[in-house]
VEXDREN-2710 file (C-alpha; in Angstrom, 1 decimal):
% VEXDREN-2710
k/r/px/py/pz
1/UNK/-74.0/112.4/126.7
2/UNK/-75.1/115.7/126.0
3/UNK/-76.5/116.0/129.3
4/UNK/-74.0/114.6/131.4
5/UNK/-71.3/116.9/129.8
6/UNK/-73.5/120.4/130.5
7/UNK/-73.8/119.3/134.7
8/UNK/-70.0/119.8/134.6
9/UNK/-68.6/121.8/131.9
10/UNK/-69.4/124.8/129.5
11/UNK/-72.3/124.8/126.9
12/UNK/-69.8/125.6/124.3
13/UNK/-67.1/122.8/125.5
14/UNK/-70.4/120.1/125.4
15/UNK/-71.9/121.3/121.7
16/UNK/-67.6/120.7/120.4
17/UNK/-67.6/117.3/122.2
18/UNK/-71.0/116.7/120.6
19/UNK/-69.8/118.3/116.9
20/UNK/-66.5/115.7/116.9
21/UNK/-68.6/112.9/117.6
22/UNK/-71.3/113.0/114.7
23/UNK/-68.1/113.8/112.7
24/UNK/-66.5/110.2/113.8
25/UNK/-70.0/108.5/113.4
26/UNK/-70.2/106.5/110.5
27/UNK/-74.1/105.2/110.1
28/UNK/-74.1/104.9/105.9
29/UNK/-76.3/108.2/105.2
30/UNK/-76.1/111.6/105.3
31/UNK/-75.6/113.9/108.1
32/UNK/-76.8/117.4/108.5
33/UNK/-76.3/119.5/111.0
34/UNK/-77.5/123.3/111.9
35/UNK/-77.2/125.8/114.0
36/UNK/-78.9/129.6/115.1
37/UNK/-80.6/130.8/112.1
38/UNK/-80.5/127.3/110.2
39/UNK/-76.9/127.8/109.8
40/UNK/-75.2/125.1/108.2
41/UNK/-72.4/123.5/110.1
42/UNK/-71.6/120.0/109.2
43/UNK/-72.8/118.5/106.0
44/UNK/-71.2/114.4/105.8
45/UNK/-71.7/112.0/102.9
46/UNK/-71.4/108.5/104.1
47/UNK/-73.7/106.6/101.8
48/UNK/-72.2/104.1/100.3
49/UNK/-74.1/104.0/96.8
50/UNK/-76.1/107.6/95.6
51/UNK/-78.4/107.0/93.2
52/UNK/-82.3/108.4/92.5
53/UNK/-83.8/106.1/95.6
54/UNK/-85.7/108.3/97.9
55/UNK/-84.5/109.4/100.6
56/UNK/-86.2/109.1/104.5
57/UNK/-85.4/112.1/106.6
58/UNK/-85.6/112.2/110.5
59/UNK/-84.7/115.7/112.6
60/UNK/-84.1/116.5/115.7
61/UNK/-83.6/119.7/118.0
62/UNK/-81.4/119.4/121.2
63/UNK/-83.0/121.5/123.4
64/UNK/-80.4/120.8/126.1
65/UNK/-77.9/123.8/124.6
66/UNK/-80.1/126.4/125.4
67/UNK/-78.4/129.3/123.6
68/UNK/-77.7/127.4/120.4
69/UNK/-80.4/124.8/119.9
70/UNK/-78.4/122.7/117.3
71/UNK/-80.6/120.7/114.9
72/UNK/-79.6/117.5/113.4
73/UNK/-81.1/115.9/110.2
74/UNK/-80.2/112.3/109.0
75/UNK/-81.2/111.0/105.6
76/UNK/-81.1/107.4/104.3
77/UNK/-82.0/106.5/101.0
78/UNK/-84.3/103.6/100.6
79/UNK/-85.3/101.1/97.9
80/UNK/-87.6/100.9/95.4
81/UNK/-91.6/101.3/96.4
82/UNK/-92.1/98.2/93.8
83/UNK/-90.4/94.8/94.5
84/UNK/-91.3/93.1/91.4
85/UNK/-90.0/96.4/89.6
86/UNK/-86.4/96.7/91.9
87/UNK/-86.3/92.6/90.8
88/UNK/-86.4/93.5/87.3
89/UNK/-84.3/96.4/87.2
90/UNK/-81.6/94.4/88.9
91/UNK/-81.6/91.5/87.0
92/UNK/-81.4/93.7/83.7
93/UNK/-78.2/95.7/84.9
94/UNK/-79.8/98.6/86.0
95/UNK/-81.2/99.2/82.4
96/UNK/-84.2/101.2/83.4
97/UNK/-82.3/103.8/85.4
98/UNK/-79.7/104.3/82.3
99/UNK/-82.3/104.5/80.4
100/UNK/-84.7/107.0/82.5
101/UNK/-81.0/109.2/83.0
102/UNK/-80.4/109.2/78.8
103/UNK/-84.2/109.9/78.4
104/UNK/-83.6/112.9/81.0
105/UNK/-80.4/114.3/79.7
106/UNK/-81.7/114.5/76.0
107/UNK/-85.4/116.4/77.0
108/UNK/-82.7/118.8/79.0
109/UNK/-83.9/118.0/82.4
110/UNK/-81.2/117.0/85.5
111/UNK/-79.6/113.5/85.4
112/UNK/-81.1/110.7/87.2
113/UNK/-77.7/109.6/87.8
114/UNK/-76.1/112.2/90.0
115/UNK/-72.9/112.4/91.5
116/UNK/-71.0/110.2/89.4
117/UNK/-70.5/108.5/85.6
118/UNK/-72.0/105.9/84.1
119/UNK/-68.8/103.6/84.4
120/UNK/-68.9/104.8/88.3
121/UNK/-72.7/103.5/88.0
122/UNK/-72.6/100.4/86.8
123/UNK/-69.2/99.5/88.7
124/UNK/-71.0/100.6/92.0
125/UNK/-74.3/100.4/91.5
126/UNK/-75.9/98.1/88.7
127/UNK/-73.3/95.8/89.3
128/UNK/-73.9/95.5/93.2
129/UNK/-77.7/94.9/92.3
130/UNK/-76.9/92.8/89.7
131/UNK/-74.4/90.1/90.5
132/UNK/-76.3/88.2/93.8
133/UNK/-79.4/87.7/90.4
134/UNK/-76.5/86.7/87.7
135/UNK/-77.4/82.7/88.7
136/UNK/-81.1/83.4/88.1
137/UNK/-80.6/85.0/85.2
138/UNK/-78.8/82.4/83.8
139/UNK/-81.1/80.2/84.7
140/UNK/-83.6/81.8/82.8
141/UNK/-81.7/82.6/80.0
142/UNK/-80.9/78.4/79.5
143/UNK/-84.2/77.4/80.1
144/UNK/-85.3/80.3/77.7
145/UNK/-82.9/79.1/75.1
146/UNK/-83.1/75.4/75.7
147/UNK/-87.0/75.4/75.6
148/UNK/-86.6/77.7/71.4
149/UNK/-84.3/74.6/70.3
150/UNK/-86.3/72.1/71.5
151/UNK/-89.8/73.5/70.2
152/UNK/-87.7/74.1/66.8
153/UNK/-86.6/70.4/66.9
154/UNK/-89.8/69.0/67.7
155/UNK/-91.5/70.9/64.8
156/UNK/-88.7/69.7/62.8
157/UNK/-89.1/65.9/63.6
158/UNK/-92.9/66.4/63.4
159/UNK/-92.7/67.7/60.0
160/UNK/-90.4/64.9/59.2
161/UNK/-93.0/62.5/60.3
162/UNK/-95.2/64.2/57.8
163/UNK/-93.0/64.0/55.1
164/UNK/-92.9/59.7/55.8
165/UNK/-96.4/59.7/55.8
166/UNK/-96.3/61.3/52.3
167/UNK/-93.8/59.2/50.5
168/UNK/-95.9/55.9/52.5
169/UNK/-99.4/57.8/50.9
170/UNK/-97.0/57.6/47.5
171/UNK/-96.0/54.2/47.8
172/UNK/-99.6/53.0/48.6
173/UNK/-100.8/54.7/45.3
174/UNK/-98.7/53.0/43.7
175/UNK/-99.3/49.8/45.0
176/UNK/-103.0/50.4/44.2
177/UNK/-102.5/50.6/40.6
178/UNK/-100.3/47.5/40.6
179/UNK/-103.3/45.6/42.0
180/UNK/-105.8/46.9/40.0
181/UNK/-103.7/46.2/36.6
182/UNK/-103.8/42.8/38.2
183/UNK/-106.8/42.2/38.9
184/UNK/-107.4/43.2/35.4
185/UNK/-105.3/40.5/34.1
186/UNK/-106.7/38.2/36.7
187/UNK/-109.8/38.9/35.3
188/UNK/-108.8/38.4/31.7
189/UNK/-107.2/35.1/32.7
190/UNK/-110.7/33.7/34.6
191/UNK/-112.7/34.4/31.3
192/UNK/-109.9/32.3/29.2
193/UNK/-110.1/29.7/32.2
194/UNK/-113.8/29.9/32.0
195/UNK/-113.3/29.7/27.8
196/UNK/-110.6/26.2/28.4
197/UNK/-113.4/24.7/30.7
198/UNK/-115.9/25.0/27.9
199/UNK/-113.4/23.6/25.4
200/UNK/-112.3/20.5/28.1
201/UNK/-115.8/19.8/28.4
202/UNK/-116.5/19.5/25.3
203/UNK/-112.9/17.9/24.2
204/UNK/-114.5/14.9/27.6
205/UNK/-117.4/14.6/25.3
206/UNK/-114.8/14.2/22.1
207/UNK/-112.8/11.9/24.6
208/UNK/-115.8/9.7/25.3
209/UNK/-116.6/8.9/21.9
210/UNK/-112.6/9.0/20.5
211/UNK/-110.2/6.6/21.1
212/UNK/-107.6/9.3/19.4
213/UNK/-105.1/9.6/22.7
214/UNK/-102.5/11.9/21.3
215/UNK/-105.1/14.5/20.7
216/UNK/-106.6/14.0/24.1
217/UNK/-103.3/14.5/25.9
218/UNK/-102.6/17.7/24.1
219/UNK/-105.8/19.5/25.4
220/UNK/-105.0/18.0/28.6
221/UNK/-101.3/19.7/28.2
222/UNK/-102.8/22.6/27.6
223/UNK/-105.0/23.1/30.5
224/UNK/-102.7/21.9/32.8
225/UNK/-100.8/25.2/31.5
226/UNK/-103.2/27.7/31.6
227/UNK/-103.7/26.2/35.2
228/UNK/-100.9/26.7/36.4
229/UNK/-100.5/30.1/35.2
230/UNK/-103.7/30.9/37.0
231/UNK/-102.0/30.3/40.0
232/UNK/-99.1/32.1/39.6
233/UNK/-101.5/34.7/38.9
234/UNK/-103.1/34.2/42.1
235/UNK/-100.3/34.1/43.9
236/UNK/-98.8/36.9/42.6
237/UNK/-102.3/39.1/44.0
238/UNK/-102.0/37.6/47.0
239/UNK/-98.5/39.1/47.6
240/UNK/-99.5/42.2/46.2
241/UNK/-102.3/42.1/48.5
242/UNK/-100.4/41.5/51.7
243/UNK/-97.3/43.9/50.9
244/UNK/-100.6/46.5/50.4
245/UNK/-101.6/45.4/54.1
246/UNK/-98.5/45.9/55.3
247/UNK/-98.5/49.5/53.9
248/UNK/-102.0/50.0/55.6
249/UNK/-100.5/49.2/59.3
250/UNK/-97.2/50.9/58.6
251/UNK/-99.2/54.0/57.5
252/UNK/-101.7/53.6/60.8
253/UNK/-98.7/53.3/62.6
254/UNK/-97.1/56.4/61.6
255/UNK/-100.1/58.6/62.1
256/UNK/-100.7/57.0/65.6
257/UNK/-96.6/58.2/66.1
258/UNK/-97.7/61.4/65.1
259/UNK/-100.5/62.0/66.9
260/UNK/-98.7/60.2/70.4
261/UNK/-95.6/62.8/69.6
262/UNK/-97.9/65.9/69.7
263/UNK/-99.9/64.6/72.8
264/UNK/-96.2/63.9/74.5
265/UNK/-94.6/67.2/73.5
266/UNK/-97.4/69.6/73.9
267/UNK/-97.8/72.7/71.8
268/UNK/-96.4/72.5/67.9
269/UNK/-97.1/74.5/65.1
270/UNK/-98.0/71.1/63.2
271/UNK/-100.3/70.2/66.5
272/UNK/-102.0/73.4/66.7
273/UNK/-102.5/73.5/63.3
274/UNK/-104.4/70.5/63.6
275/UNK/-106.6/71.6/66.8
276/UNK/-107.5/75.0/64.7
277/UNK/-108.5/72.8/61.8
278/UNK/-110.6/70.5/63.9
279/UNK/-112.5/73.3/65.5
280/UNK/-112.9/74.7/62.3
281/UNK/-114.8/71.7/61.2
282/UNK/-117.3/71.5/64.1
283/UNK/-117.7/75.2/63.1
284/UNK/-118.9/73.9/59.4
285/UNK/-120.9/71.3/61.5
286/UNK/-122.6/73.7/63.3
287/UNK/-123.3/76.5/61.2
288/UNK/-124.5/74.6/57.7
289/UNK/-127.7/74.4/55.8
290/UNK/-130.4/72.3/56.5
291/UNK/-130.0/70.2/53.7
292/UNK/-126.4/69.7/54.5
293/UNK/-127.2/68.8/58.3
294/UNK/-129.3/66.0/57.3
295/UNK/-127.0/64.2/54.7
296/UNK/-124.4/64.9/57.7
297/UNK/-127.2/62.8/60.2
298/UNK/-127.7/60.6/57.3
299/UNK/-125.0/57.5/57.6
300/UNK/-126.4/56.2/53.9
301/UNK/-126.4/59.5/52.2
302/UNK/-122.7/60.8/50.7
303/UNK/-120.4/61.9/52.4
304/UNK/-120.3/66.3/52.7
305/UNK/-116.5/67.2/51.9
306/UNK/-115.2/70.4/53.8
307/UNK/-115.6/72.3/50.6
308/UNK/-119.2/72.2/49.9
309/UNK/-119.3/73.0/53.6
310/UNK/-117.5/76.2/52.9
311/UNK/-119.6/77.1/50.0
312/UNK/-122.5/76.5/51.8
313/UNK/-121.6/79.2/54.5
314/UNK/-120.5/81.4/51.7
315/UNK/-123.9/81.1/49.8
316/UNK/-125.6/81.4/53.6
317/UNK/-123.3/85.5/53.4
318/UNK/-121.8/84.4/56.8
319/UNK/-118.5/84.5/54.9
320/UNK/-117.4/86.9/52.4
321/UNK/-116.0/86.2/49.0
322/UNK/-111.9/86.6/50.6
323/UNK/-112.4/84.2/53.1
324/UNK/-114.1/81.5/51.1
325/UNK/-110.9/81.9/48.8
326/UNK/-108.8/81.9/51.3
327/UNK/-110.2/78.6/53.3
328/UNK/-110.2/76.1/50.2
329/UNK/-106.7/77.6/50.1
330/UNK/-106.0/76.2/54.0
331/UNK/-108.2/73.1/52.8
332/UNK/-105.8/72.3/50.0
333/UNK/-102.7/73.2/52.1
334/UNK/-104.0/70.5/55.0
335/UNK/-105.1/68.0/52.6
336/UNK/-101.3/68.1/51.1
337/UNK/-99.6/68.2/54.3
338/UNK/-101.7/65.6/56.0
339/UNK/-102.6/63.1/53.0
340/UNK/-100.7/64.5/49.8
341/UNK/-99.1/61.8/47.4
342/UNK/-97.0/63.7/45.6
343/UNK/-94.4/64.5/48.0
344/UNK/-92.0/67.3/47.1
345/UNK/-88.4/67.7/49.4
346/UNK/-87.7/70.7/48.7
347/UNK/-89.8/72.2/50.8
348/UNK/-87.5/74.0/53.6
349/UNK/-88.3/73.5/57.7
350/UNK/-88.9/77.6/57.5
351/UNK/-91.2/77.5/54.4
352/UNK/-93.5/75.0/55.8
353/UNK/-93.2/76.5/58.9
354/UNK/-94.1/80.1/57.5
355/UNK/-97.2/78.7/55.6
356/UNK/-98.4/76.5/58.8
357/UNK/-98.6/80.3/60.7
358/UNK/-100.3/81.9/57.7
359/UNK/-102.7/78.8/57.8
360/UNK/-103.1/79.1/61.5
361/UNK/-103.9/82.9/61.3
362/UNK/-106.6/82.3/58.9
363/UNK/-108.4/79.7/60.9
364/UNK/-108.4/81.7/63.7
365/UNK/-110.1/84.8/61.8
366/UNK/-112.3/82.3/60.6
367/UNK/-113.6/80.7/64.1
368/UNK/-113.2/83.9/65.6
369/UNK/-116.2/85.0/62.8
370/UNK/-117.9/81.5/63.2
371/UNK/-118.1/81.6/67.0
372/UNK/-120.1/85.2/66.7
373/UNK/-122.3/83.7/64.4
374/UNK/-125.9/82.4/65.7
375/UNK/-127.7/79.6/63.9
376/UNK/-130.9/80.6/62.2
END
């Protein structure tokens, strides 16, 4: 244009033409234009957010006016080197930059923010960023929250599941003590059985030799009594018996529940609990005495419990004094949680879950200190 207008017309007419059209152009930046001696004449704003983005710069000399050699400079600002970074700053209102322009302000250095207010910020800026993310945010902000509630209710219904065991553990302890008192009676009642058949015996001889009938059918009446009670005896033990089976599957039953709603749900405090405590174990396994590896191997010889295991590593100084404490302490907490009888309710959801994490944190010191340790 520039070039065309000088084959006809007057240098100065041409650089006006050319001054009134980069004043009408509108390309979203910043327009800069100078003159002899870097002379500033035109300086235009058109960007239509300023923030702290960088800015790309381009000049350019137009040779074609001879005497005046005007030289333009356009500036763009562009977006943020980091994607990831730009992402995240949108999708958090533009928290970074009010946070880098408070941070500046206070420490007496410029604003990152220049050129306009906060309000005029966020209404032009963070809220142009932010807006085309509000769906994802969302998003992540349900799944976020829907994924807290249901770990809390699935630790909730897992501990409940606990809590049945207990009272079925309860129950079945009960039922123990029933049977045994009867099988004490039962007992009691076979050596007065045992006591009539000596005395029937005897009483055939009598009969053999007597013809005395009325005293015959009274030992008869009597035996057929103390029968009958033995029976009732029996039968009694036999329902006892069965109602004790039924206990038997009903527990096996809930346990298998338990174990098929940790596999189902994935990670629980009451599940990982469990996976810390059987690690633990193979830890004892693997680390004990001698002695206590072979009675271990040996399927006659008694059975080790996890405590003499844990004194055994103790008197072996691969644990200290603290942790032995501390372990019988996460023994005796798993041994009431898993197979307790005495079942207490008034246990809150946040105390048992406040003692599983303690628990948990202490096995993990522990294998973390088990793992490092070599077997001699």
């Amino acid at each position: 244009m520039n070039k065309e207008c000088l084959q006809s017309k007057t240098e100065q007419a041409c650089f006006e033409q050319f001054y009134n059209a980069l004043s009408s152009y509108t390309n979203r930046g910043t327009i800069t234009l100078y003159g002899t001696n870097h002379q500033l004449l035109l300086h235009k704003k058109d960007e239509s957010i300023y923030d702290h983005r960088t800015p790309v710069t381009v000049t350019h000399t137009f040779t074609e006016f001879k005497t005046l050699q005007p030289q333009l400079e356009i500036s763009k600002l562009t977006s943020y080197p980091n994607l990831w970074l730009n992402s995240l700053n949108a999708m958090t209102f533009s928290s970074w930059n009010f946070a880098q322009d408070a941070i500046s302000r206070l420490s007496g250095n410029p604003p990152m923010i220049k050129g306009m207010s906060w309000y005029e910020f966020a209404r032009k800026v963070a809220w142009e960023r932010f807006y085309p993310a509000l769906p994802f945010v969302l998003t992540l902000l349900s799944v976020a929250l829907y994924g807290g509630w249901r770990r809390h209710q699935i630790e909730k219904i897992n501990i409940g599941l606990i809590k049945q065991q207990q009272r079925l553990d309860q129950e079945k302890f009960e039922l123990k003590i029933s049977v045994q008192q009867l099988n004490s009676a039962l007992e009691e009642k076979d050596h007065e059985a045992l006591l009539l058949s000596s005395s029937i015996q005897d009483l055939n001889e009598r009969i053999t030799n007597s013809v005395d009938r009325k005293e015959i059918d009274i030992l008869l009446s009597e035996k057929s009594s103390l029968e009958n009670e033995l029976k009732n005896n029996e039968r009694e033990k036999f329902n006892l018996l069965e109602t004790l089976a039924q206990k038997d599957r009903a527990q096996e039953e809930l346990q298998n529940r338990v174990e098929q709603y940790e596999i189902k749900n994935g990670y629980t405090l009451v599940g990982e609990f469990v996976r810390y405590w059987t690690y633990f174990e193979k830890q004892l396994h693997r680390l004990c005495s001698t002695d206590i590896q072979e009675q271990l191997r040996n399927p006659k010889a008694k059975a080790v419990s996890v405590s003499v295991m844990i004194d055994d590593l103790y008197n072996q100084a691969i644990i200290n004094q603290d942790l032995r404490d501390n372990l019988h302490l996460v023994r005796k907490f798993r041994n009431s949680i898993m197979h307790a009888s005495n079942v207490d309710n008034q246990n809150s959801y946040q105390h048992i879950i406040h003692d599983l994490k303690n628990n948990i944190k202490i096995l993990d010191q522990a294998i973390d200190k088990l793992q490092k340790q070599d077997i001699y």
